[in-house]
C-alpha positions as CSV (number, residue, x, y, z in Angstrom):
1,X,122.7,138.7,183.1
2,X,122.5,134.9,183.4
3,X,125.3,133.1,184.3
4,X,125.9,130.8,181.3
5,X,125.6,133.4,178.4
6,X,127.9,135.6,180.0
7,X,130.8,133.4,180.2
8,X,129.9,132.0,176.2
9,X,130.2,135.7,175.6
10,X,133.7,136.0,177.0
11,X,134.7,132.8,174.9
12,X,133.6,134.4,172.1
13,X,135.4,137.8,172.8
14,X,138.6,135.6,172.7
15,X,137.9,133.5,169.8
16,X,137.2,136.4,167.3
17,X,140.7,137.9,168.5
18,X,142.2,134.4,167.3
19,X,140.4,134.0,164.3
20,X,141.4,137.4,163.3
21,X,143.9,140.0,164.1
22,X,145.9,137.4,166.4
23,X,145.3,134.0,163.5
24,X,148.6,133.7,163.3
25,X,149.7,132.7,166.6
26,X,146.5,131.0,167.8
27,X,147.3,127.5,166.7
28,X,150.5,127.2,168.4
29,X,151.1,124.4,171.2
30,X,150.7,124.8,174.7
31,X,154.4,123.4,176.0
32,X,154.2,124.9,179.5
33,X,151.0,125.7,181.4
34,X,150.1,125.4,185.5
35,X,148.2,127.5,188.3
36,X,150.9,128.8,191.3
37,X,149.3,129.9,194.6
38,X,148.3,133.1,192.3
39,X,148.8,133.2,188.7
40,X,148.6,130.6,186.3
41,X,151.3,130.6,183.7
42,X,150.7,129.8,180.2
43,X,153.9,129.5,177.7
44,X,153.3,128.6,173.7
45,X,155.7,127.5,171.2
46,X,157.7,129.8,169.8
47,X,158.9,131.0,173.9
48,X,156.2,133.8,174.4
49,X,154.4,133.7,177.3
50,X,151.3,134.9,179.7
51,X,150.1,135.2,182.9
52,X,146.1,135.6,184.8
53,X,145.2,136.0,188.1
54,X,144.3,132.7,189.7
55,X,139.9,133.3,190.6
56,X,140.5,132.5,194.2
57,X,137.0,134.1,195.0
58,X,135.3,132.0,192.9
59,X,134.9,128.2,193.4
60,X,137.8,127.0,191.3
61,X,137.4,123.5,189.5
62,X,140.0,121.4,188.9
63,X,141.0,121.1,185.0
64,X,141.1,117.3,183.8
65,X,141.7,118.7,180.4
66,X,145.1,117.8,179.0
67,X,147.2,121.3,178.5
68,X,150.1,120.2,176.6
69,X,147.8,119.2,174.1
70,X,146.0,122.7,174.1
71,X,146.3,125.9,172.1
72,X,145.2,129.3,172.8
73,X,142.2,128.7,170.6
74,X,141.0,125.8,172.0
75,X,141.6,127.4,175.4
76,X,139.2,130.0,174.6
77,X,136.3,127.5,173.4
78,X,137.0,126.0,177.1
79,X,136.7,128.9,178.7
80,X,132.5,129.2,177.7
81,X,131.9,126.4,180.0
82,X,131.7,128.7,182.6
83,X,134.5,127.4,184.5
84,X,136.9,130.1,186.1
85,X,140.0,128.3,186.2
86,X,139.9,127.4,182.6
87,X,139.0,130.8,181.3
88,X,142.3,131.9,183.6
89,X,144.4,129.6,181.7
90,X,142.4,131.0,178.3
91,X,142.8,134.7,179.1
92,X,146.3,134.1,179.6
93,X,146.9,131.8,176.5
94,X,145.7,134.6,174.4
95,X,147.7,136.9,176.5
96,X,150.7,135.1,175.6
97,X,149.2,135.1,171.8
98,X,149.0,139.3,172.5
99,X,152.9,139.6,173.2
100,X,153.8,137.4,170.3
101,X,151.3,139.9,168.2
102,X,152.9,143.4,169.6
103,X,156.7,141.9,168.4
104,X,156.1,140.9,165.2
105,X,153.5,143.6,163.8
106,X,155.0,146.8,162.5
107,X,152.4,148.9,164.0
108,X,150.1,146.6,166.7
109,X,147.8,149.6,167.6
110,X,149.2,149.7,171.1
111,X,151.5,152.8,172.4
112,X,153.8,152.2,175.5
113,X,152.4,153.5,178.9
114,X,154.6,156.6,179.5
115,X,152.1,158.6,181.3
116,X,150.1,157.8,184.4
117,X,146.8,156.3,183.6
118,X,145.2,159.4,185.2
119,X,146.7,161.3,182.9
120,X,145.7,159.3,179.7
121,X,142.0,159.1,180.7
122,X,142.3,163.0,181.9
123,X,140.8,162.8,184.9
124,X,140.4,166.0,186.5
125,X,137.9,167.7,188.9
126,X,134.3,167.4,188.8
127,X,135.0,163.4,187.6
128,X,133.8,160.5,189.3
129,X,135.3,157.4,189.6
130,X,134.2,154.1,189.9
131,X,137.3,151.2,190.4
132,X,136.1,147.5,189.8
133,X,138.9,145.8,192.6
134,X,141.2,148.5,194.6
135,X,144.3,149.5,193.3
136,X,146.1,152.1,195.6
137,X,148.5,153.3,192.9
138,X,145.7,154.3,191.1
139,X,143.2,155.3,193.2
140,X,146.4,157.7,194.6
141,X,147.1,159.0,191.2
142,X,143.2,160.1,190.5
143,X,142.9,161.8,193.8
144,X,145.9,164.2,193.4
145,X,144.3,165.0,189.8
146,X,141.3,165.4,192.3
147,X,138.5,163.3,190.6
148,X,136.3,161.7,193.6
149,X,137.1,157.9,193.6
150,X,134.7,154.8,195.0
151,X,135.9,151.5,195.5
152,X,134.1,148.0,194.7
153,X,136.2,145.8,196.3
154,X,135.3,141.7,197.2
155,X,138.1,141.1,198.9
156,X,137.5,142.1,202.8
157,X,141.3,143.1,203.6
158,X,141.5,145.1,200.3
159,X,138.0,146.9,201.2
160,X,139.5,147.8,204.8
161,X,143.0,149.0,203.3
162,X,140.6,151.1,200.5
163,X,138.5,152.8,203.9
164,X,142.0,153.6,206.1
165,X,143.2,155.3,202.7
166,X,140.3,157.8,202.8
167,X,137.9,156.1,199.7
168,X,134.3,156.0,199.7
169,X,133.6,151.8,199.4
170,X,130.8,150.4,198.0
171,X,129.3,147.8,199.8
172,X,126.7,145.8,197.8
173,X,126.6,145.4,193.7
174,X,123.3,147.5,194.6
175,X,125.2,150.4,195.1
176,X,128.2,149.4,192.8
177,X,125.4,149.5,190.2
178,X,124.1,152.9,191.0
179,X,127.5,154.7,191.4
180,X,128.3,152.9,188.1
181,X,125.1,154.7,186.5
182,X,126.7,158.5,186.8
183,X,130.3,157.4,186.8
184,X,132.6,159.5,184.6
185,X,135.0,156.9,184.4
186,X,135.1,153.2,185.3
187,X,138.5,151.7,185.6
188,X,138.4,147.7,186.4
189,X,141.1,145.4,187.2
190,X,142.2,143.0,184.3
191,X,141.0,139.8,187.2
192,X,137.1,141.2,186.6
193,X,137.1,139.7,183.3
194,X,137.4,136.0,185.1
195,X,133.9,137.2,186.7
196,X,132.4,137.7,183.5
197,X,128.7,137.8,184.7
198,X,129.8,140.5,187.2
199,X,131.9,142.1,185.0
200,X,129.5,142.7,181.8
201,X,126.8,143.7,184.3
202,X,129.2,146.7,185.8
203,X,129.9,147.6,182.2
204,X,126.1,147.5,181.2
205,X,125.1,150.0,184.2
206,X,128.2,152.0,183.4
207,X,127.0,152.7,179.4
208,X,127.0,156.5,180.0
209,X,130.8,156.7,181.7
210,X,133.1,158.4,178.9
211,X,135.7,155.6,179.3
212,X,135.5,151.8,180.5
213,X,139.1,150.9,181.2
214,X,140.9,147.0,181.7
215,X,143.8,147.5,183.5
216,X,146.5,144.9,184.7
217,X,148.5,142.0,184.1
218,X,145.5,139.5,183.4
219,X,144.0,142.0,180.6
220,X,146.8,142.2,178.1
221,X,145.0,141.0,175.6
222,X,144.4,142.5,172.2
223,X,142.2,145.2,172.2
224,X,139.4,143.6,170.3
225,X,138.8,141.1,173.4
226,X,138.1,144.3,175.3
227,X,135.8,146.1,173.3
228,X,133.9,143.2,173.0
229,X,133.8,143.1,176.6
230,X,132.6,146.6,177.0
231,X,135.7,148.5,177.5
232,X,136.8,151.4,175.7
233,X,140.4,151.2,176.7
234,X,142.6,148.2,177.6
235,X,146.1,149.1,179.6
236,X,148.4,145.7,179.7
237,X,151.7,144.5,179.9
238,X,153.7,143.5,177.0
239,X,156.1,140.4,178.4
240,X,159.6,139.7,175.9
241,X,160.3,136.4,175.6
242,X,163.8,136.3,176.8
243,X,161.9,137.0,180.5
244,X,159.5,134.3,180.4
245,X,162.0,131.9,182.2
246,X,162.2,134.0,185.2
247,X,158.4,134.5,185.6
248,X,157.7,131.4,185.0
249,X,160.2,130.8,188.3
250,X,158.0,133.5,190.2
251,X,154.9,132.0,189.4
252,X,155.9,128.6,190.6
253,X,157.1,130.4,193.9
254,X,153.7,131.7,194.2
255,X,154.1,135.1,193.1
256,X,153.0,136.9,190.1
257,X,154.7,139.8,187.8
258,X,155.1,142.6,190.4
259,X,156.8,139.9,192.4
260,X,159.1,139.4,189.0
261,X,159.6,143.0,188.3
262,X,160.5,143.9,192.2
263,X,162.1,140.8,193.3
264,X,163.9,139.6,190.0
265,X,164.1,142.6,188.6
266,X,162.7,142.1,185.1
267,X,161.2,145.0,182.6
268,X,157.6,144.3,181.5
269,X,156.8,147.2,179.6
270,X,153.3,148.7,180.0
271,X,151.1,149.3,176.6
272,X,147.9,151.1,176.3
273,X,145.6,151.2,173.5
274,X,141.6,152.7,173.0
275,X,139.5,149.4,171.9
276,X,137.8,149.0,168.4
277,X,134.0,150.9,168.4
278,X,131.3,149.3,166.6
């Protein structure tokens, strides 16, 4: 998929969010917004807030656009120039937007996490499974349920840790493609979707797989940015206001929310919820 296109198509994923189930919220100032070593923190009006994973493995640009003057919406129209720092600061903008949606709607669509997500996507034996970035939790949880797991991993450190854990990794998007093709189940990192090129191109070769999941911190966005992104299922993180102080603190330390919830000992609670078909 061509470069440019992709990333419009990312813009546009978040924009019809804003402009529909998530209106409300999507014209509220920016009063707090900066990248730490790696997460960038976004905070609106009103208090809520939102974090994304800083694109360190692409070439990041610096943004000469003026954030406290921004909102989530106009965020999301920057993040179609193809620039990967500005779509971090848009993804977590409308991430922010996301929390703001799940405490004041009576019934948001999205059910708290109380499972493992190997147990919500019932994987069993006989499944194959294809993880877009390592994550060991994960990649633990699916073995014991004893599906087959293959990693596609850029960064080299993560690759080796994935190989001395016992994981089959894939070493070129040439064979990240194919194992995509007769995956069962695809399960990406929320970070793939500051890659959107990569990320739709995975998703196209993974069509046949009976779920394409977002998982993380960076994807807690309403479900309707991940369907339009190719996934059936998006697991996030719901973050209350009254905690956005003290991540804000960890992400100017140069940590991000497992830092917060390990270190300072705050509760983000985990939401799941299947995407919108059609």
């Amino acid at each position: 998929m061509h470069q440019r296109p992709a990333w419009r198509m990312l813009s546009r994923a978040l924009l019809e969010a804003l402009d529909g189930p998530l209106r409300r919220w999507a014209g509220l100032g920016v009063v707090d917004a900066f990248a730490g070593r790696s997460h960038v923190y976004v905070e609106l009006e009103g208090g809520w807030c939102g974090v994304s994973l800083v694109p360190h493995w692409l070439p990041v640009e610096p943004l000469d656009e003026r954030l406290e003057d921004a909102t989530p919406r106009m965020l999301a129209r920057l993040a179609g120039r193809g620039l990967p720092l500005a779509a971090a600061f848009a993804v977590a903008a409308v991430n922010a937007v996301t929390s703001a949606w799940i405490e004041c709607t009576a019934e948001p669509g999205v059910e708290v996490q109380r499972r493992s997500l190997a147990e919500v996507l019932g994987a069993g034996r006989g499944d194959r499974v294809v993880l877009l970035g390592y994550m060991a939790g994960l990649a633990r949880e699916l073995g014991v349920a004893g599906a087959e797991v293959l990693v596609a991993e850029l960064d080299p450190a993560l690759r080796g840790e994935a190989r001395r854990a016992g994981y089959h990794v894939l070493e070129t998007i040439e064979e990240t493609l194919g194992a995509l093709r007769s995956a069962s189940l695809v399960v990406a990192s929320g970070s793939a979707v500051l890659d959107p090129p990569r990320l739709l191109e995975e998703f196209a070769a993974a069509r046949a797989a009976r779920e394409r999941v977002l998982v993380g911190h960076t994807s807690s966005f309403h479900p309707v940015v991940g369907a339009r992104l190719g996934a059936t299922i998006v697991a996030g993180t719901y973050i209350d206001r009254g905690v956005c102080r003290e991540l804000r603190w960890t992400v100017a330390a140069g940590g991000g929310p497992h830092r917060a919830e390990t270190r300072r000992r705050i509760r983000l609670v985990k939401w799941v919820a299947r995407t919108p078909q059609g």
